[in-house]
C-alpha positions as MATLAB code, in Angstrom:
seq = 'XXXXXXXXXXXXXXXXXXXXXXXXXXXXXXXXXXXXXXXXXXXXXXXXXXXXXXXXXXXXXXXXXXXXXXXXXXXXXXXXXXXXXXXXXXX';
ca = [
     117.588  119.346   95.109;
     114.612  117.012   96.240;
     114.640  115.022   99.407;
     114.771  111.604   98.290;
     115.196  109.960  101.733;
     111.338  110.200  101.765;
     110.469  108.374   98.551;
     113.228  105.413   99.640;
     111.120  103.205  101.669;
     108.214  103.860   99.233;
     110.139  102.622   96.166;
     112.029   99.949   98.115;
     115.184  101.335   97.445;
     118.608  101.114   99.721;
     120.459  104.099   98.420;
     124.293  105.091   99.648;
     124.424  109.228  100.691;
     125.886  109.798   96.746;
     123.264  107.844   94.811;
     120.807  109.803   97.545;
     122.352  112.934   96.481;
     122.854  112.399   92.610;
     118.850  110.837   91.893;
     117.922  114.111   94.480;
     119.622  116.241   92.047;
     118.062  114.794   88.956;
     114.613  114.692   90.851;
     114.719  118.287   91.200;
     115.571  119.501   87.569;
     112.819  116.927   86.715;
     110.497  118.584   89.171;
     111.655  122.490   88.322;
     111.025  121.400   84.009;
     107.785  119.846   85.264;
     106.585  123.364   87.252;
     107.649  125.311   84.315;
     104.755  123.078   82.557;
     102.720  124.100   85.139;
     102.804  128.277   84.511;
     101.825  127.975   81.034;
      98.452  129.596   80.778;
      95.879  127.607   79.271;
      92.762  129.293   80.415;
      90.807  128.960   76.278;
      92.696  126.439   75.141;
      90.520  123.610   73.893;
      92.351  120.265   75.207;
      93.996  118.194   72.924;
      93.059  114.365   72.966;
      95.229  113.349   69.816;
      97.580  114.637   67.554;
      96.090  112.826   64.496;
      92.798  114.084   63.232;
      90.818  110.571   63.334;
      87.091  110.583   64.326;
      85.545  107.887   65.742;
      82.683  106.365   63.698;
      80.520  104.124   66.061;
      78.140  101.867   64.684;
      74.306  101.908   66.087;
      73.911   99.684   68.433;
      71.601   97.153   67.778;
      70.686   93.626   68.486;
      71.154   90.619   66.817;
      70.456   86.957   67.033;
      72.615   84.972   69.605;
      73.864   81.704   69.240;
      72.132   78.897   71.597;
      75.289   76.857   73.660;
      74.066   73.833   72.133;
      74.743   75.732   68.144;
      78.047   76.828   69.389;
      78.961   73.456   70.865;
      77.486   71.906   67.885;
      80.981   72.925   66.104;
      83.348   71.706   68.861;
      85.637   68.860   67.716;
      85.555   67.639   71.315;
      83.303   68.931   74.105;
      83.182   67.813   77.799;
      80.519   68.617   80.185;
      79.034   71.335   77.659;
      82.741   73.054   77.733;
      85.413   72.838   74.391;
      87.881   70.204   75.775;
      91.652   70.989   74.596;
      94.441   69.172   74.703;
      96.116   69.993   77.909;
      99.250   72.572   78.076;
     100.675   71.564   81.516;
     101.740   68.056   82.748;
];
């Protein structure tokens, strides 16, 4: 069984002695399964990332022309102080 009375005041929790003992009880089996993890011996084992076998295909990187503000702001139905003015959303 874990001590939970440590973890209360970190998880802002007001537990009664039975909820204390019950999550304790459930914390340990949690923590025992997760050491069990833990003894598994990996040494050679190449780490796996993803189940599915995708590869990434990344595109060069390379510059291109950038629109001006004044190009972009050419298309704006209604502009204010070189910004897109919306209707607003709030009243």
């Amino acid at each position: 069984m874990l001590d939970i009375g440590k973890y209360e005041p970190v998880a802002m929790l007001s537990l009664s002695g039975d909820e204390r003992e019950r999550l304790g009880e459930r914390a340990g089996a949690l923590a025992e399964s997760f050491a069990k993890v833990g003894e598994i011996e990996t040494d050679g084992v190449t780490p796996l990332i993803s189940v599915l076998n995708l590869h990434t295909v990344l595109r060069e990187d390379t510059a291109e022309k950038q629109l001006t503000r004044d190009e972009i702001m050419s298309n704006a139905p209604e502009q204010y102080d070189g910004y897109f003015q919306v209707p607003g959303t709030l009243e």
